[in-house]
N, C-alpha and C positions, 0 to 999 in steps of 0.2 A: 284491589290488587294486594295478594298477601305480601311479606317482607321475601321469600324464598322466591318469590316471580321478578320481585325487585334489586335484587341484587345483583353485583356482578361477578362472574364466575371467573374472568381470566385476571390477569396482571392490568395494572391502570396506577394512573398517573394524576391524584385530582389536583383541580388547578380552582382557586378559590374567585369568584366571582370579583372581590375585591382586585387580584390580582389583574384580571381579563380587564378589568376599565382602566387599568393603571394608567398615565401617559407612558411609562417604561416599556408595558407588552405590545401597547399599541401601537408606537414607535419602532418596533423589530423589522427589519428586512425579511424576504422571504428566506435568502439564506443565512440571516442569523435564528430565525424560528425552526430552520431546519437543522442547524448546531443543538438546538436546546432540546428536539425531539431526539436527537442521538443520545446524546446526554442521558434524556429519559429511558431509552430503550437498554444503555449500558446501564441506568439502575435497576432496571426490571429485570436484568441478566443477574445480577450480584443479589435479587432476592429481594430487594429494596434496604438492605442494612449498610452497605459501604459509601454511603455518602460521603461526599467530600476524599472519596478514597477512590476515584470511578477514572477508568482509565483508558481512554480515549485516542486513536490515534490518526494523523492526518489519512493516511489512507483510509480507515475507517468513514472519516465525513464524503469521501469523495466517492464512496460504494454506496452512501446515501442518496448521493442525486447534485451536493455540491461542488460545481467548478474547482478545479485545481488556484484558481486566482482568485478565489470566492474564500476560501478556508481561513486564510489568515487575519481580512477584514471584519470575518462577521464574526470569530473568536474574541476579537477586541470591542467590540458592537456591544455584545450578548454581558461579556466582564463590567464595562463601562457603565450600563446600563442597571447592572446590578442584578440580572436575574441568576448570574451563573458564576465561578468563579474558581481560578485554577489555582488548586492546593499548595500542588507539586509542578515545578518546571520542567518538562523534559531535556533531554540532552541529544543532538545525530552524534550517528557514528557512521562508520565507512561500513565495519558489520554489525549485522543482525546482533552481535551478543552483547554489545556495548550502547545500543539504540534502546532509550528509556521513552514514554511520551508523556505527553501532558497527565496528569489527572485533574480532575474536574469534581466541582461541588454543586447544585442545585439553591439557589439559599430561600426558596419559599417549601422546601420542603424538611422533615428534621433529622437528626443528625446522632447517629448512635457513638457513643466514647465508651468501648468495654460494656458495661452491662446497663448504662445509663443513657437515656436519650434527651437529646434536647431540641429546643423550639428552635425554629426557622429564624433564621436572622433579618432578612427579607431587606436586601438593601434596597429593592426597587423601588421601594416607601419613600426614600427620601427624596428624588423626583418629583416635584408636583406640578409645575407647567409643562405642556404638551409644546412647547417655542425650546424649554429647556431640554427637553428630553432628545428632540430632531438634533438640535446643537450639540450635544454631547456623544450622539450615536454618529453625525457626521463626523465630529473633530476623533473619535475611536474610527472609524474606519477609514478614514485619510492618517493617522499615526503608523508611524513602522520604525520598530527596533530599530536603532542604525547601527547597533552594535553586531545585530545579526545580518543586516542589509552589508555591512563593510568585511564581514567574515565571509560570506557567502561569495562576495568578490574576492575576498585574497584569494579564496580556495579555487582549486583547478575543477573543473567543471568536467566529469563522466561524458565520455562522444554518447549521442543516441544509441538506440538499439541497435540499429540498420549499422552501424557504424563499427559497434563491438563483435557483432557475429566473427567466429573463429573462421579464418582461412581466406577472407573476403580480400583479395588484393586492393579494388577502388576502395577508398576512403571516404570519400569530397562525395555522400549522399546528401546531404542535408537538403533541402528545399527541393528535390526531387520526385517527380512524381512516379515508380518504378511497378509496371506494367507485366510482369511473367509471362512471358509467350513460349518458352520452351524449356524441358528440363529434363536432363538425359544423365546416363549414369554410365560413365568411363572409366571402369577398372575403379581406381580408390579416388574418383575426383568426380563432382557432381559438377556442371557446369550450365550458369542462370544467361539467360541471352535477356535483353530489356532495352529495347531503342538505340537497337544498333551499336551497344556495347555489351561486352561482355564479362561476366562478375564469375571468379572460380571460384570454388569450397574447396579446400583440402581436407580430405578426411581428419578426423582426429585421431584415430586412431591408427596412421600410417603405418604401414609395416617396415618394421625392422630387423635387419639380419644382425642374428647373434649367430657367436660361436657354435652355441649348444641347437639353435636352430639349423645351421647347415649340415649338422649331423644327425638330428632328426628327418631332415630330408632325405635322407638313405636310410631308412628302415632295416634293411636287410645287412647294415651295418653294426646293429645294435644287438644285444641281450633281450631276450622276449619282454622282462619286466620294465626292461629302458625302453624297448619300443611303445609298450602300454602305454606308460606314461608321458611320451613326447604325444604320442595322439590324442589324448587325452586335451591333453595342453592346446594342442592346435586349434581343437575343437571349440573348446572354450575358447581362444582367441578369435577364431572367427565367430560365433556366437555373439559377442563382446563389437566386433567392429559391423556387424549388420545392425545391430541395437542404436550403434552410436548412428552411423546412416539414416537409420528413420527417424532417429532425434534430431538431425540437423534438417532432414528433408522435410518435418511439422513446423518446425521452428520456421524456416524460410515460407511456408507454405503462409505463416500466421502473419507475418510481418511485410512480405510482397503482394500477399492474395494471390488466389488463382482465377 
C-alpha cells in the first residue's frame, strides 16, 4: 500500500496507544468520553491551533447526545482525570452579551503560544492504578461547586416555557400534561381549549386607538398626501400583527403539540 492510499485526508484527532491503556482513558464514563469528543471536534473547528483556547459551551455538550444532568459530572470526571482541562472559567449571565463559557484544553495533545509549540503535558500519566483512577473519577463526579450550587439557589429561577408565553392567563402549568384539541381565531385573540379549561392568547400586537388613527379612519377627511400615508401605515400595521399571529400560533403549536 503506497503512503497516498494510507493516509488520511479529513481532520483527525490521534490518540497514542499509550494513552488508550491508561487507567485514566479507561476509567471515562460514556458521558465523560463524549465531553472529550466535543472537545475534539471544537479543536478540529479552530483548525487544530487553539488549544487550550477552545471554547465550549453547556448547550453545545447537550446537542452532542449529553443529558442536561450529565454535563456538569462528566466535566469534572474528564479535568480530575487529567485528560482535559479548563483554561478559562466561564461566567452566566441573564443575557446573551454578558454569557462567557468555559474554555477547554486537551492535555495529550500540543499546544501553540504565538509561533511556538509545545509538548503535551499529559496529566493522565500520573494515575497509575486502575482502584486509583475509579476513586478519583467517582469522588469528581459526586463534587459540586457549592459556591455555585448556593448561588443558583439564591437566584430566582425563570417559570418554564409553557409558563412565559405572552398573554397566557393560567400560570400553574407545570406537571401538566396539555393535550390541543381545538384552536380558533377570534378577531385579535386566539383561544387553546385542553381538558376542559381554557388558556387565551392575547395578541401582541393589540390594536390601539390613537389620535392620528381616528383621523385616518376618515379618509375623505385628509389631504391626498396625508391620506397616502395613513394607508400606507395601516398597511404595514396589519402586515406587522398577522406576522406576529403565526409567530404565536408556531410557537404554541411547538410547545402543546398538535
Amino acid at each position: 500500500m503506497t503512503r497516498a492510499k494510507a493516509s488520511i485526508t479529513g481532520q483527525f484527532v490521534a490518540h497514542r496507544i499509550e494513552m488508550i491503556e491508561s487507567p485514566a482513558w479507561r476509567t471515562l464514563s460514556l458521558s465523560g468520553r463524549r465531553v472529550v469528543d466535543r472537545i475534539e471536534i471544537e479543536h478540529g473547528h479552530h483548525g487544530g491551533n487553539d488549544n487550550d483556547r477552545l471554547p465550549v459551551t453547556f448547550e453545545d455538550f447537550e446537542d452532542f447526545g449529553i443529558s442536561h444532568k450529565s454535563v456538569a459530572p462528566a466535566i469534572r470526571e474528564v479535568v480530575a482525570l487529567g485528560i482535559a482541562k479548563i483554561t478559562e472559567r466561564g461566567r452566566p449571565s441573564e443575557s446573551d452579551f454578558g454569557r462567557h463559557p468555559n474554555k477547554f484544553g486537551l492535555t495529550y495533545l500540543p499546544v501553540r503560544r504565538g509561533t511556538r509549540w509545545h509538548e503535551p503535558t499529559d496529566e493522565w500519566k500520573e494515575i497509575k492504578p486502575l482502584e486509583e483512577a475509579e476513586k478519583i473519577a467517582k469522588e469528581a463526579r459526586a463534587a459540586k461547586d457549592e459556591r455555585a450550587v448556593a448561588k443558583r439557589r439564591a437566584s430566582p429561577r425563570k417559570p418554564a416555557l409553557k409558563n412565559r408565553l405572552p398573554g397566557v392567563k393560567k400560570s400553574s402549568l407545570q406537571g401538566e400534561k396539555i393535550t390541543l384539541k381545538q384552536t380558533r381565531t377570534q378577531g385579535k385573540k386566539i383561544t387553546l381549549q385542553s381538558q376542559g379549561e381554557k388558556f387565551t392568547l392575547l395578541s401582541i400586537s393589540r390594536e390601539r386607538v390613537r389620535p392620528h388613527d381616528r383621523a385616518a379612519s376618515n379618509p375623505a377627511s385628509l389631504s391626498w398626501p396625508q391620506r397616502g400615508t395613513a394607508q400606507r401605515r395601516r398597511r404595514v400595521e396589519a402586515r406587522v400583527r398577522v406576522k406576529h399571529q403565526h409567530l404565536q400560533l408556531r410557537v404554541f403549536e411547538r410547545v402543546f403539540g398538535r
